[in-house]
Backbone as numpy.savetxt, mean C-alpha at the origin, in Angstrom:
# Nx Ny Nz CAx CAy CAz Cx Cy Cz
13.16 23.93 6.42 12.57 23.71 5.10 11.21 23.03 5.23
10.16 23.52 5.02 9.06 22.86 4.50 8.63 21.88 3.89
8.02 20.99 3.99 7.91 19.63 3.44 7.11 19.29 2.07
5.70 20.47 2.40 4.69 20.18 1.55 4.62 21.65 1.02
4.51 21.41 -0.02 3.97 22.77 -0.63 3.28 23.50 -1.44
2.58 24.46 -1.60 1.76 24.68 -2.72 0.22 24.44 -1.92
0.10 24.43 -0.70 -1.54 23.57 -0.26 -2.52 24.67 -0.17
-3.57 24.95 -0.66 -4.68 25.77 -1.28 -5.65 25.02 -0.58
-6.63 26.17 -0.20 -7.79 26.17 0.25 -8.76 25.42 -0.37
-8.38 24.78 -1.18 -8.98 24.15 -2.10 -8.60 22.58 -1.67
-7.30 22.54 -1.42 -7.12 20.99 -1.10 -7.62 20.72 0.59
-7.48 21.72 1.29 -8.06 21.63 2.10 -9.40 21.12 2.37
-10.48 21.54 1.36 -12.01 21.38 1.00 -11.79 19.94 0.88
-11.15 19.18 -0.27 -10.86 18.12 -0.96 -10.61 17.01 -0.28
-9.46 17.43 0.90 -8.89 16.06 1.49 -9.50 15.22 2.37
-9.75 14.30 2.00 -10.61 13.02 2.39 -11.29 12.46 1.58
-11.92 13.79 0.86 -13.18 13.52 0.10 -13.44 13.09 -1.35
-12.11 13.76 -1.89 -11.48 13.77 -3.70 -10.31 13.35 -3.52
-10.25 12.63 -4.63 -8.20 12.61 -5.20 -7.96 13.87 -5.24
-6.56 14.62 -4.78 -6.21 15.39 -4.96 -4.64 14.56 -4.93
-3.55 15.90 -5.36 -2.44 16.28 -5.27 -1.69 17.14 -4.86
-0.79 17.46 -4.29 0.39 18.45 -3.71 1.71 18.64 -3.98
2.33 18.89 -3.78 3.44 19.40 -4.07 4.73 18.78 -3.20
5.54 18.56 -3.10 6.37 17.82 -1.72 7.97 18.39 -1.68
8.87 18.44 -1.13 10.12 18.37 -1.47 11.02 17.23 -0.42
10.64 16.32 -0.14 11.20 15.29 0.14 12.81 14.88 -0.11
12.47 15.18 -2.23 14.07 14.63 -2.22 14.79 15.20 -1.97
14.47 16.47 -1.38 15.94 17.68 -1.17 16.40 17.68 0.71
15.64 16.29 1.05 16.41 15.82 2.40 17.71 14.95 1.83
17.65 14.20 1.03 19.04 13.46 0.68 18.72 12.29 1.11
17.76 11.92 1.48 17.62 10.46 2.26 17.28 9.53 1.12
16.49 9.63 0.23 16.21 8.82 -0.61 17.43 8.66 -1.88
18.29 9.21 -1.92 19.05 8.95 -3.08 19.61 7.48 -2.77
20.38 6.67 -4.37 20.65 5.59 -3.79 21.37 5.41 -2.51
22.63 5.94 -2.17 23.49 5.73 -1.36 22.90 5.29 0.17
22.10 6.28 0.14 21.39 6.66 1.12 20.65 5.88 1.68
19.87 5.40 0.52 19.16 4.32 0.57 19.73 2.82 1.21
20.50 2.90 0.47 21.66 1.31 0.28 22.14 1.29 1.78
22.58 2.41 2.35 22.91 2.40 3.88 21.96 1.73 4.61
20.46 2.44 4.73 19.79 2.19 5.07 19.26 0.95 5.34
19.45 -0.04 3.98 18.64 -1.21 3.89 19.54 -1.80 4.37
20.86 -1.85 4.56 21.75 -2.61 5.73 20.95 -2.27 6.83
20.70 -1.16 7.49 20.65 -1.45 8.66 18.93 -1.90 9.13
18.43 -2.04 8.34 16.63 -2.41 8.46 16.07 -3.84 8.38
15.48 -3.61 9.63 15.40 -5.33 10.42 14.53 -5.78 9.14
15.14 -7.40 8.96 14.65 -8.35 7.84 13.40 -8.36 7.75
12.64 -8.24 9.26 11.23 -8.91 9.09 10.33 -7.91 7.98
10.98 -6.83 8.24 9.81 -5.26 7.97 10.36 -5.43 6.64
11.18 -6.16 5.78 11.44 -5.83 4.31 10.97 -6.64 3.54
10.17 -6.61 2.55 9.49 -7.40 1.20 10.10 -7.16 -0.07
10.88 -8.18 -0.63 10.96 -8.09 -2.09 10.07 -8.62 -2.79
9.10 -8.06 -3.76 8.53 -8.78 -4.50 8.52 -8.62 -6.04
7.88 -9.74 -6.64 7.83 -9.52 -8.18 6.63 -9.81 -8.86
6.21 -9.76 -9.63 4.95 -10.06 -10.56 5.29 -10.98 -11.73
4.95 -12.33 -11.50 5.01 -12.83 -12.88 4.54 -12.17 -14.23
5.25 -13.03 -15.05 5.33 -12.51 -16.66 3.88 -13.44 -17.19
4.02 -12.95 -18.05 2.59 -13.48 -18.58 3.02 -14.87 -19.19
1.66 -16.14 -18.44 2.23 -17.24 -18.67 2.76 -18.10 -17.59
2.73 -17.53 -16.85 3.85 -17.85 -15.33 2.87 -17.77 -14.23
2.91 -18.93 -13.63 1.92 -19.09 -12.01 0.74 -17.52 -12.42
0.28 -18.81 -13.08 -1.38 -18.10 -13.65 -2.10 -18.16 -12.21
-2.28 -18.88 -11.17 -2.90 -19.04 -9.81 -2.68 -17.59 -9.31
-1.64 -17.21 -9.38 -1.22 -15.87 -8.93 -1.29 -14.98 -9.82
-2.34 -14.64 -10.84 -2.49 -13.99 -11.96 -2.39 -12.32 -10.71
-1.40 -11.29 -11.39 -2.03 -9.88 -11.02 -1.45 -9.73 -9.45
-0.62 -10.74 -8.92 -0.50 -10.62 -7.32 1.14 -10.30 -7.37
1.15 -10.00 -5.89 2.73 -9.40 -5.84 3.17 -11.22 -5.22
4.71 -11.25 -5.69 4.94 -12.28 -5.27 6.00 -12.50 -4.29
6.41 -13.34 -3.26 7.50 -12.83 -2.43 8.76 -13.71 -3.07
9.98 -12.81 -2.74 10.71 -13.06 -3.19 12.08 -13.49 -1.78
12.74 -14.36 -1.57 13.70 -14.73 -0.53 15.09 -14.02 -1.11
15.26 -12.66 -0.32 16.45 -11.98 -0.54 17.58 -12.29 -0.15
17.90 -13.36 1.12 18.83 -13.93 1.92 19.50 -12.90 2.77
20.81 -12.75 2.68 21.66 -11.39 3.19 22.15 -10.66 2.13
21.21 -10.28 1.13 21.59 -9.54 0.21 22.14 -8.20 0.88
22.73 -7.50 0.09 23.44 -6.18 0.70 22.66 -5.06 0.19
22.37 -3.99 0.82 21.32 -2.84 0.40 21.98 -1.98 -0.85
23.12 -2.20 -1.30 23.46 -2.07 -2.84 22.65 -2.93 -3.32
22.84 -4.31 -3.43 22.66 -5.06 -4.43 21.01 -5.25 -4.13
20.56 -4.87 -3.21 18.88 -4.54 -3.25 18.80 -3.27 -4.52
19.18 -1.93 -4.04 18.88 -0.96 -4.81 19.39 -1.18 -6.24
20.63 -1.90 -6.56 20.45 -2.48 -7.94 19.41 -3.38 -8.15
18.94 -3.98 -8.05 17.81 -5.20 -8.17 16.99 -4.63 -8.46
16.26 -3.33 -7.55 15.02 -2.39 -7.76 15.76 -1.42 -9.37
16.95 -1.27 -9.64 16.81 0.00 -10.35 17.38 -1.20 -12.01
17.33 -2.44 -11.81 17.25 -3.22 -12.92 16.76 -4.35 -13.31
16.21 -4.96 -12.27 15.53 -6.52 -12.68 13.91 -6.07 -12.98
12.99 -7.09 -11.85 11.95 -7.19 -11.90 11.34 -7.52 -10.72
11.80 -5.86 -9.95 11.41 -6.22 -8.39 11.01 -4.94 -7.79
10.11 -5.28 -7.21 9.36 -4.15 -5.77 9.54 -4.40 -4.72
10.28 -3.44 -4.02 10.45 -3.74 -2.69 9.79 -2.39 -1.69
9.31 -3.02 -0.91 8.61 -2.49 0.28 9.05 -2.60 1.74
10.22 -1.03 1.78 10.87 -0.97 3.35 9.35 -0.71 4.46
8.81 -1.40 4.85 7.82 -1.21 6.05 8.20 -0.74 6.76
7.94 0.33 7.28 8.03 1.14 8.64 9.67 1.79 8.71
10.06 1.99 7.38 11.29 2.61 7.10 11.65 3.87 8.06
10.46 4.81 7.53 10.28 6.19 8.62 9.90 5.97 9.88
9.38 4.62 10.46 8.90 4.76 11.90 10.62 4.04 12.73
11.47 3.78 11.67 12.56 2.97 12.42 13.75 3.45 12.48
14.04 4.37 11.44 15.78 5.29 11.29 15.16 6.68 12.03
16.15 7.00 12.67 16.06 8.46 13.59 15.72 9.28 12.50
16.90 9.45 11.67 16.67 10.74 10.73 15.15 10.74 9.61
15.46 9.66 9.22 13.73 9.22 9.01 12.56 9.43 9.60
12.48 8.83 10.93 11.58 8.92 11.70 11.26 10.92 11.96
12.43 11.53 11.76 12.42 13.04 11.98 11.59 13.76 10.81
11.97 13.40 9.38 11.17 13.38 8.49 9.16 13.24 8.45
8.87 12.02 8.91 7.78 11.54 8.90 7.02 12.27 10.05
7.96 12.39 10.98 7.10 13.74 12.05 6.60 14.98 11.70
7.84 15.51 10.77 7.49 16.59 10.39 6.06 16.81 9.36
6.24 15.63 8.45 5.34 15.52 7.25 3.66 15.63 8.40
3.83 14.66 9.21 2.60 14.46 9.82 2.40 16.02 10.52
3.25 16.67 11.00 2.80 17.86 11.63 2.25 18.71 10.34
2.86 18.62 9.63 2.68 20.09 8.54 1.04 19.78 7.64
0.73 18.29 7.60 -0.60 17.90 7.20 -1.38 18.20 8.28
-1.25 18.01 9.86 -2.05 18.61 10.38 -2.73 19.84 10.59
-1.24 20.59 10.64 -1.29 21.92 10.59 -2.45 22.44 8.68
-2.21 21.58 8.03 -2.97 22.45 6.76 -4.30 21.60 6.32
-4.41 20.25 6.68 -5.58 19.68 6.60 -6.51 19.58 7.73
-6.10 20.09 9.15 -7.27 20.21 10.03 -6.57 19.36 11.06
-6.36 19.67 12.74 -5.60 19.02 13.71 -6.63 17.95 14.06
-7.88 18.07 13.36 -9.30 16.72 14.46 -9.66 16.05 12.98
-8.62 15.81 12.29 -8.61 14.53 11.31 -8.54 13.21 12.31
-8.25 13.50 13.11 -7.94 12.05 14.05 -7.23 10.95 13.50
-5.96 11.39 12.82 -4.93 10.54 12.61 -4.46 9.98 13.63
-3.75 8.39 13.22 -2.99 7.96 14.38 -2.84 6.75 13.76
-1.33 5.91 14.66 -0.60 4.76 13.76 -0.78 4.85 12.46
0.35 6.14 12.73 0.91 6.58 11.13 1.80 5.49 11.02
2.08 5.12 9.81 3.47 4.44 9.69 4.20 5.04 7.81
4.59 5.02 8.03 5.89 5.24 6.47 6.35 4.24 5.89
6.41 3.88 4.96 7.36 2.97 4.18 7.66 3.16 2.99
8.81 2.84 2.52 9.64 3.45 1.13 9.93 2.36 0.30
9.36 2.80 -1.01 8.99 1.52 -2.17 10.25 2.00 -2.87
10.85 0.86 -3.35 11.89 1.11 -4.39 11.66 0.07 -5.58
11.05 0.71 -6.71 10.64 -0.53 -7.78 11.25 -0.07 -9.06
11.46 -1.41 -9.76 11.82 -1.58 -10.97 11.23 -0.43 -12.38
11.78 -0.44 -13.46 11.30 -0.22 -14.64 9.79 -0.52 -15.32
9.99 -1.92 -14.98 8.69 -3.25 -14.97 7.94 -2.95 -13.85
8.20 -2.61 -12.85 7.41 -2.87 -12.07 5.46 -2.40 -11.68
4.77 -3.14 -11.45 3.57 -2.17 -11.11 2.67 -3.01 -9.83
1.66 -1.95 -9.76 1.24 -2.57 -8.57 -0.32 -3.07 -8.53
-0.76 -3.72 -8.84 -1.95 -4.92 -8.98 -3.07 -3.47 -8.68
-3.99 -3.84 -9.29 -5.44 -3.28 -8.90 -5.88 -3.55 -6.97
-5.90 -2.67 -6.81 -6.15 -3.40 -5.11 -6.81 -2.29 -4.53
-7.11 -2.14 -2.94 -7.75 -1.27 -2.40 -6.86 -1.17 -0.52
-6.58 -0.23 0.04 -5.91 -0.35 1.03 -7.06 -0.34 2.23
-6.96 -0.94 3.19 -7.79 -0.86 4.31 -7.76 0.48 5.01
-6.32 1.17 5.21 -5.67 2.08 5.62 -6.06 2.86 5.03
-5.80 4.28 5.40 -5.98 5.76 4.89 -4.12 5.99 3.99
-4.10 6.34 2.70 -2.69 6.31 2.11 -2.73 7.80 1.30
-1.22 7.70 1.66 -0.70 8.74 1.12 0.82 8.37 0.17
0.26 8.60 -1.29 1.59 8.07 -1.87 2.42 9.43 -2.16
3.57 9.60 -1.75 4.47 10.85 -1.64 5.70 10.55 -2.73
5.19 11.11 -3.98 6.57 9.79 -4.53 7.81 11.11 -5.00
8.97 10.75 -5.24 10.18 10.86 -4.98 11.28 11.08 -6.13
10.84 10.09 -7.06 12.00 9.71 -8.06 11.06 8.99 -9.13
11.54 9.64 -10.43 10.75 8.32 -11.44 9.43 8.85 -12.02
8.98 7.72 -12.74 7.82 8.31 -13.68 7.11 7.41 -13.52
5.91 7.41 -12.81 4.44 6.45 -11.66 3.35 6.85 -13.10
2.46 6.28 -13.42 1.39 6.42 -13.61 0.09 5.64 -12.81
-0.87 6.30 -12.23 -1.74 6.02 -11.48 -3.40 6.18 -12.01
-3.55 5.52 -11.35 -5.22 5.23 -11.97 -5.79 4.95 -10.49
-6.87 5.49 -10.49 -7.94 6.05 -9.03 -9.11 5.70 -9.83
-9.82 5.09 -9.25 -11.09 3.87 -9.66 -12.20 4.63 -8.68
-13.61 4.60 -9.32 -14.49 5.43 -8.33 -15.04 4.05 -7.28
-15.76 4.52 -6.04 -15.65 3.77 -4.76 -16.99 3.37 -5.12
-17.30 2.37 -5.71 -18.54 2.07 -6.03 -18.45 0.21 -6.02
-20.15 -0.17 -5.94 -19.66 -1.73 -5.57 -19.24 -2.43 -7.19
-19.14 -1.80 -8.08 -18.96 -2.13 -9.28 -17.24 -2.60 -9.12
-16.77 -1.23 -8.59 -15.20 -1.57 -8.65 -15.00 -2.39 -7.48
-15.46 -2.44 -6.04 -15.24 -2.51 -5.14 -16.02 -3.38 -4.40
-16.48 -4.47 -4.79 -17.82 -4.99 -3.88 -17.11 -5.28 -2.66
-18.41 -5.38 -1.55 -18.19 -5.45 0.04 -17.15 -6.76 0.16
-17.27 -7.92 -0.45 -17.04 -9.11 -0.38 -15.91 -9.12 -0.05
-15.26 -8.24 -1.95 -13.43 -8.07 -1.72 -12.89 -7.42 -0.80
-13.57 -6.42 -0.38 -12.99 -5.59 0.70 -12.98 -6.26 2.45
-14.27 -7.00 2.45 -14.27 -7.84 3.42 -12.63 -8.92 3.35
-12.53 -9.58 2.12 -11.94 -10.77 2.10 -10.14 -9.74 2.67
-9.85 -8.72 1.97 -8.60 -8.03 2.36 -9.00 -7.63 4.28
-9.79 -7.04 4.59 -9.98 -6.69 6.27 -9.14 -8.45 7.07
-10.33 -9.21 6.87 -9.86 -10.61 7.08 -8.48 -11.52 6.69
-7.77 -10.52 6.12 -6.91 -11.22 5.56 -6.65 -12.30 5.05
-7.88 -12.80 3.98 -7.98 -13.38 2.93 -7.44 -13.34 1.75
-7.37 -12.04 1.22 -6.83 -11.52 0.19 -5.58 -10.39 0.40
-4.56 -10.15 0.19 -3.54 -9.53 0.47 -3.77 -8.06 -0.44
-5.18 -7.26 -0.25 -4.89 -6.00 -0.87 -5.78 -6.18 -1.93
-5.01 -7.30 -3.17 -5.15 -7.37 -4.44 -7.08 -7.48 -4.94
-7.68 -6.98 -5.80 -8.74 -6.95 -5.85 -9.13 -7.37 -7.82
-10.24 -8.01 -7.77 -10.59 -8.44 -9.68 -10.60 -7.68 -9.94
-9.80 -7.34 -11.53 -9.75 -6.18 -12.20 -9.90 -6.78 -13.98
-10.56 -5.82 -14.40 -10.57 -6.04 -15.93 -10.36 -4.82 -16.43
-9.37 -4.90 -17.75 -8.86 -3.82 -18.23 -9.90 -2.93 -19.02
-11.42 -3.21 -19.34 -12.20 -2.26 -19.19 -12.70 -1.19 -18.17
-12.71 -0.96 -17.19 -12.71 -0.38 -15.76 -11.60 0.55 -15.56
-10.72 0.63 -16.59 -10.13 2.15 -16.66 -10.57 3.06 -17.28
-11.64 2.84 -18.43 -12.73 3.98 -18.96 -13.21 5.20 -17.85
-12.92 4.59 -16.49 -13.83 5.36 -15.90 -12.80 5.61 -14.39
-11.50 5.23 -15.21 -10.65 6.25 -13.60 -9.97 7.15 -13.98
-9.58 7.80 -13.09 -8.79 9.10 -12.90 -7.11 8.77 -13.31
-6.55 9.00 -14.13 -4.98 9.20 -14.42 -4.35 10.12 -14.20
-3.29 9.58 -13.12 -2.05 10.82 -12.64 -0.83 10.12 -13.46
0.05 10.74 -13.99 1.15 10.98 -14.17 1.98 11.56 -13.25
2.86 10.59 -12.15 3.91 11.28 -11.39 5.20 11.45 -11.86
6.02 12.52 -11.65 7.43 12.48 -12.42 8.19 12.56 -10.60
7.74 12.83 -10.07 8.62 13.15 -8.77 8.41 14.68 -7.96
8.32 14.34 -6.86 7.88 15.71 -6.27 6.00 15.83 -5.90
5.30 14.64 -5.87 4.03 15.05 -6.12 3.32 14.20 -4.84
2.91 14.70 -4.18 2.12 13.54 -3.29 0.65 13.38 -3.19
0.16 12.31 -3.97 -1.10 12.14 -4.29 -1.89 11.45 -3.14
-3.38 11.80 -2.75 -4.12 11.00 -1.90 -5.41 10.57 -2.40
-6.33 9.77 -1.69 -7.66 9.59 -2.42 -8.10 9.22 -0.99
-9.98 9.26 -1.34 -10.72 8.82 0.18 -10.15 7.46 -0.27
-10.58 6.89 1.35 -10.53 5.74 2.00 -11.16 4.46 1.45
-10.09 3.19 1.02 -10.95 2.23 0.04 -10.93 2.31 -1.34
-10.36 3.63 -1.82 -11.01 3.54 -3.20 -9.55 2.94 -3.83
-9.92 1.94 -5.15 -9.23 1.24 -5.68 -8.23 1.59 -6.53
-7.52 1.27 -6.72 -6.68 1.94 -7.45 -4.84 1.26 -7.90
-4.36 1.35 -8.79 -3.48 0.16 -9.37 -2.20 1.64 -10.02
-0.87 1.36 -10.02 -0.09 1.89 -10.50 1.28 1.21 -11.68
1.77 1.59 -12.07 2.54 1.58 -13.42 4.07 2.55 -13.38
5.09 1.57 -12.90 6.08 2.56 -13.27 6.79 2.48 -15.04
7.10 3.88 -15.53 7.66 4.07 -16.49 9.22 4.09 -16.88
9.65 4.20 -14.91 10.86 3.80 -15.35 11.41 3.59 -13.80
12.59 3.55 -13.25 12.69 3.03 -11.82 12.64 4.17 -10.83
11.65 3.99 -9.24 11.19 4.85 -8.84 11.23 4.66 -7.61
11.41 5.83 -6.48 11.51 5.88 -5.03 10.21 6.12 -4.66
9.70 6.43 -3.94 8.31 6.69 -3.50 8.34 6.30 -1.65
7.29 7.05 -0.83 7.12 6.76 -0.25 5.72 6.37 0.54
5.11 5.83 1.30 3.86 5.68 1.77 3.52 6.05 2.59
2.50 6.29 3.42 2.24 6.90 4.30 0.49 6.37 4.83
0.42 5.74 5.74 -0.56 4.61 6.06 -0.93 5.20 7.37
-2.37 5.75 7.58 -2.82 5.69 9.03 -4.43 5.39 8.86
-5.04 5.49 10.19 -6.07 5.33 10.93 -6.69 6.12 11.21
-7.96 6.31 10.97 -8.71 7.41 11.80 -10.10 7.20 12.32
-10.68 7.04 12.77 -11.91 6.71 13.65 -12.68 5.89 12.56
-12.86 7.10 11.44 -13.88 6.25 10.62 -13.16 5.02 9.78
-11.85 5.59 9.70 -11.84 4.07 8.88 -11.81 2.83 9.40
-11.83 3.23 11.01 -11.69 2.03 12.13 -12.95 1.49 11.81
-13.81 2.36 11.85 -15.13 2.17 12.19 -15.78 1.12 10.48
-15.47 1.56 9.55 -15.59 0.87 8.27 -15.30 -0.65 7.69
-14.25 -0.44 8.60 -12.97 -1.67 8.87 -13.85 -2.80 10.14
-14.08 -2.26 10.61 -14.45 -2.98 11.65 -16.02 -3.80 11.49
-16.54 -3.06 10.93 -18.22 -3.91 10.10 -17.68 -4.35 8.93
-16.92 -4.19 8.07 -16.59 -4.82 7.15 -15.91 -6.33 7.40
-14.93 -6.22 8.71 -14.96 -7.76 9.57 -15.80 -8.63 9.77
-16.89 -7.61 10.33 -18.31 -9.03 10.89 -18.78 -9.20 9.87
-19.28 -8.05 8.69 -19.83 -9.46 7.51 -19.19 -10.02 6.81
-17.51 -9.75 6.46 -16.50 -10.93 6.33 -16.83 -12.07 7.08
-17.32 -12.00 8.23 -17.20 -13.73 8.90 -18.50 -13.91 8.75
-20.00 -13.47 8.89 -20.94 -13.67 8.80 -21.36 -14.51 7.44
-20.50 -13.63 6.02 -20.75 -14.15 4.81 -19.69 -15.64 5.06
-18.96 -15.48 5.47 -18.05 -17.21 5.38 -18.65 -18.26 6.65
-18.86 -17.56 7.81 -19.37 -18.48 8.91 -20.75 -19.55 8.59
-21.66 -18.25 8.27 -23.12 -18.51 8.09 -23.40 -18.17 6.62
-22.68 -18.36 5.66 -23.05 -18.29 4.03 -24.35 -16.98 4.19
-24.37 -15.83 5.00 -24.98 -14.54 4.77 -24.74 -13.93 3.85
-25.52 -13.11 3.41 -25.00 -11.79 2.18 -25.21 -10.58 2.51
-24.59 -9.77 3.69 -24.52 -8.30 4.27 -24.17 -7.74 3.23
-24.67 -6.69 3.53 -24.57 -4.92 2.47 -24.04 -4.00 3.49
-23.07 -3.59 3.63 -22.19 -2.31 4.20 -22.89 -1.52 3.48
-23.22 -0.87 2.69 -23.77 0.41 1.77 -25.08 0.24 2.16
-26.06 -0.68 2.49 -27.32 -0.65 2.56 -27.77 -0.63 3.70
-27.09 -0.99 4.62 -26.62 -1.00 6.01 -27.40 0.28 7.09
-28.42 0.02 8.02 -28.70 1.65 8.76 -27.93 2.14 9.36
-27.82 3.43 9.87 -26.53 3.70 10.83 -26.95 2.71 12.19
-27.74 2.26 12.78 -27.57 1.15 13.63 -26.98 0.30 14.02
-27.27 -0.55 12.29 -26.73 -1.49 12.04 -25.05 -1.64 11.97
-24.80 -0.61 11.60 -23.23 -0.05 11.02 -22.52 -0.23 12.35
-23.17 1.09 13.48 -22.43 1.06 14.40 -22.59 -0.54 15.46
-23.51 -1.54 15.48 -23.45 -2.36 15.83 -22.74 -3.70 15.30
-21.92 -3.50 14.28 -21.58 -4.82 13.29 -19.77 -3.75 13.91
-19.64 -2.72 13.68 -18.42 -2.19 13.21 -17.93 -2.93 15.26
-18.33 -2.67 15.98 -18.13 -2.78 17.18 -17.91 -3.93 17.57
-18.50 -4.86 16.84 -18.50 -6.07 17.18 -17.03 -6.83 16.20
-17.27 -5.96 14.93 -16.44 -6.49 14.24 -14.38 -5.89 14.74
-14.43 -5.39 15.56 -13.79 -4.36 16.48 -13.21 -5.44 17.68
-13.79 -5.94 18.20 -13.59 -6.86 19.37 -13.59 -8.42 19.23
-14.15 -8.99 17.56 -13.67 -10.33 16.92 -12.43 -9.76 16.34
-12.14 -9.23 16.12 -10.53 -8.97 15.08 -9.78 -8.97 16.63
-10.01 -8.00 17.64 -8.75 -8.13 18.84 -8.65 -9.87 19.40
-9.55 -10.60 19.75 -10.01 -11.66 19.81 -9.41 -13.34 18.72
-9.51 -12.43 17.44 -8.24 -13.27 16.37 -9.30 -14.22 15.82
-10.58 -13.92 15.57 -11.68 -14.51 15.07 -11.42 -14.57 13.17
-10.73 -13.58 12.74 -10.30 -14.11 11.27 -8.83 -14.79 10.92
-8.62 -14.93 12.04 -7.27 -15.36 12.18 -6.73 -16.76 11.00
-8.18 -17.58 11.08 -7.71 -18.43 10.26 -8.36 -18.72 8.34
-8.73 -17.11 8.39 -8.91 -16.90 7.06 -7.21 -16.52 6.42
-6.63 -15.92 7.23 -5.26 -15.67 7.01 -4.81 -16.49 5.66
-3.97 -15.89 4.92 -3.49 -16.16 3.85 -1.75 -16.64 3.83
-1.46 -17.49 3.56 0.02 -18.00 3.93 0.92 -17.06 3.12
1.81 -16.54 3.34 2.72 -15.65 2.14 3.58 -16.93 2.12
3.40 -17.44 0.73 4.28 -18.07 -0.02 5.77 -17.74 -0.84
6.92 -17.99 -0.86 7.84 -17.45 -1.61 7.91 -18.52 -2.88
8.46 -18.19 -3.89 8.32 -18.56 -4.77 9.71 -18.01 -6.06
10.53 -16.93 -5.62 11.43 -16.60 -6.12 12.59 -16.59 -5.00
13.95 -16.62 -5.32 15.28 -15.90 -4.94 15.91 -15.32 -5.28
16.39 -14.24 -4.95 16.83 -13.25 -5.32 18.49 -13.56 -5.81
18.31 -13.61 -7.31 20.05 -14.01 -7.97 20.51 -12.94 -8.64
21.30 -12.35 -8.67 22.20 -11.45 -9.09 22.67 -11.86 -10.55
22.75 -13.19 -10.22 23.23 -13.57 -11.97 21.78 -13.59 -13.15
20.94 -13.85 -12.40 19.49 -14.22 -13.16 19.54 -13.14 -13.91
18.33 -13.21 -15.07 17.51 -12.26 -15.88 16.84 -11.54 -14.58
17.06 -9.81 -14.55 15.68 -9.64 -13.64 16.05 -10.01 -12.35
17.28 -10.54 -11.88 17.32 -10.32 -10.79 16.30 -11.78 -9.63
16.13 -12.11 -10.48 14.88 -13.49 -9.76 15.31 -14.96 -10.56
15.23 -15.86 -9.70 15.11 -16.96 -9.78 14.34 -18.02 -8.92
13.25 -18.35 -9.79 11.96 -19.50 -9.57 12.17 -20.16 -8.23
11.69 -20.79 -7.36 12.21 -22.21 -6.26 10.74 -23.29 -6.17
11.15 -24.10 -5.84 10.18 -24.55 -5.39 9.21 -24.06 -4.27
8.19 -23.76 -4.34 7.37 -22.75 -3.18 7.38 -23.11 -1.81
7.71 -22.30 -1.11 7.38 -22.97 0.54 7.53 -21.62 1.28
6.79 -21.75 2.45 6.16 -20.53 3.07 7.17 -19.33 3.99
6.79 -18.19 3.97 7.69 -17.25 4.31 7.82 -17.41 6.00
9.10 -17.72 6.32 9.89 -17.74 7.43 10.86 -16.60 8.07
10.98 -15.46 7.52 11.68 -14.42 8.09 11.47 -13.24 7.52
């Protein structure tokens, strides 16, 4: 069975360059239904799993718009997939497809069949997969991925918004502060700045992509499987990697670099450098602490209950 389908010479032209969409049949592997699921999250090492939630309006304003972590304990991968399909929670299996066999068989295939129809010298590599299971409530902050993404979603009704790659939506700064891991993704957003993005409506079955960087925030309508799909490819190394050095340049030496204004010289000399301070661990202590701040109660409203904050340990 085929994975992707429907792909036109047209998306071919497109991919990298435009949002586009495709076609998928994912859920007719059986892997994502709950059961399936619920198996799964028993057997998926603690570290790679995130529950999170988004305060209500009114609530740890400091964290206005951010995902928040939530301490699941030894919850059981039922009472996860209930949590996702009734409280007020997103959870993010990391490296779901790079860690279950039958999974991992899946995510091979997906990656072969994109090669095979988007071009074999895309220069993909450290693909990884991971499978979101979110709430009714749930949505996902205005942000921008460092990574090249592919959202493949599954189950449910997503609405998406794709923001154009401009420093209006996107200045170097924020994107610097996420490379450095300053900022976890999340990027300033004002609810004027959807005048001017792109709206998908996902019902299931659809796997949407966009170039590299560009911003973009989602909305579920009701509770939804989805999966991700995160890699690397020269250039975004290469983007990523000057976007490091004037991350530290603007915080080291209070500089104000322009990536966009940037010569190709300059580019390839900052990206290289910024390439060998990141292996080196030179932003290491811009790092951002993941704080928890909820536990995961079964009896609660929503599935969450408040704690006193203290920093993520497992």
């Amino acid at each position: 069975m085929e994975l992707i389908n429907n792909w036109t010479d047209e998306n071919r032209a497109d991919y990298g360059k435009k949002v586009m969409a495709v076609q998928h049949s994912l859920k007719a592997t059986g892997l994502f239904e709950d059961d399936a699921l619920a198996a799964m999250l028993d057997r998926h090492p603690k570290h790679l799993l995130d529950v999170l939630a988004l305060p209500s309006d009114g609530q740890f304003q400091e964290y206005k718009d951010q995902h928040l972590t939530v301490d699941f304990g030894d919850a059981s991968g039922k009472t996860l997939v209930a949590a996702a399909k009734s409280g007020d929670i997103w959870i993010n299996v990391r490296e779901a497809m790079n860690t279950h066999p039958e999974y991992i068989e899946v995510l091979d295939q997906l990656h072969d069949e994109l090669e095979e129809r988007a071009g074999k010298n895309k220069g993909r590599r450290n693909c990884r997969g991971g499978i979101l299971l979110s709430s009714p409530t749930a949505r996902t902050p205005y942000h921008s991925d460092p990574t090249i993404t592919h959202l493949w979603h599954i189950s449910g009704h997503k609405r998406v918004w794709v923001y154009p790659l401009t420093q209006e939506f996107l200045p170097d700064e924020a994107f610097e502060s996420i490379v450095i891991g300053e900022m976890n993704e999340d990027v300033p957003y004002q609810p004027a700045m959807d005048e001017d993005a792109g709206v998908y409506d996902l019902y299931g079955g659809e796997m949407v992509s966009w170039p590299h960087r560009s911003p973009h925030r989602v909305e579920n309508q009701n509770y939804c499987v989805s999966m991700v799909m995160e890699f690397s490819t020269p250039q975004s190394a290469f983007i990523n990697g000057g976007m490091m050095t004037n991350g530290l340049l603007r915080r080291h030496f209070g500089m104000n670099p322009s990536w966009e204004n940037a010569s190709q010289f300059e580019r390839v000399i900052k990206s290289a450098t910024g390439r060998i301070l990141g292996k080196l661990g030179a932003h290491r202590s811009y790092k951002r602490k993941d704080m928890v701040l909820f536990k995961l109660d079964e009896t609660a409203p929503g599935f969450i209950q408040s704690v006193t904050p203290y920093e993520r340990a497992f």
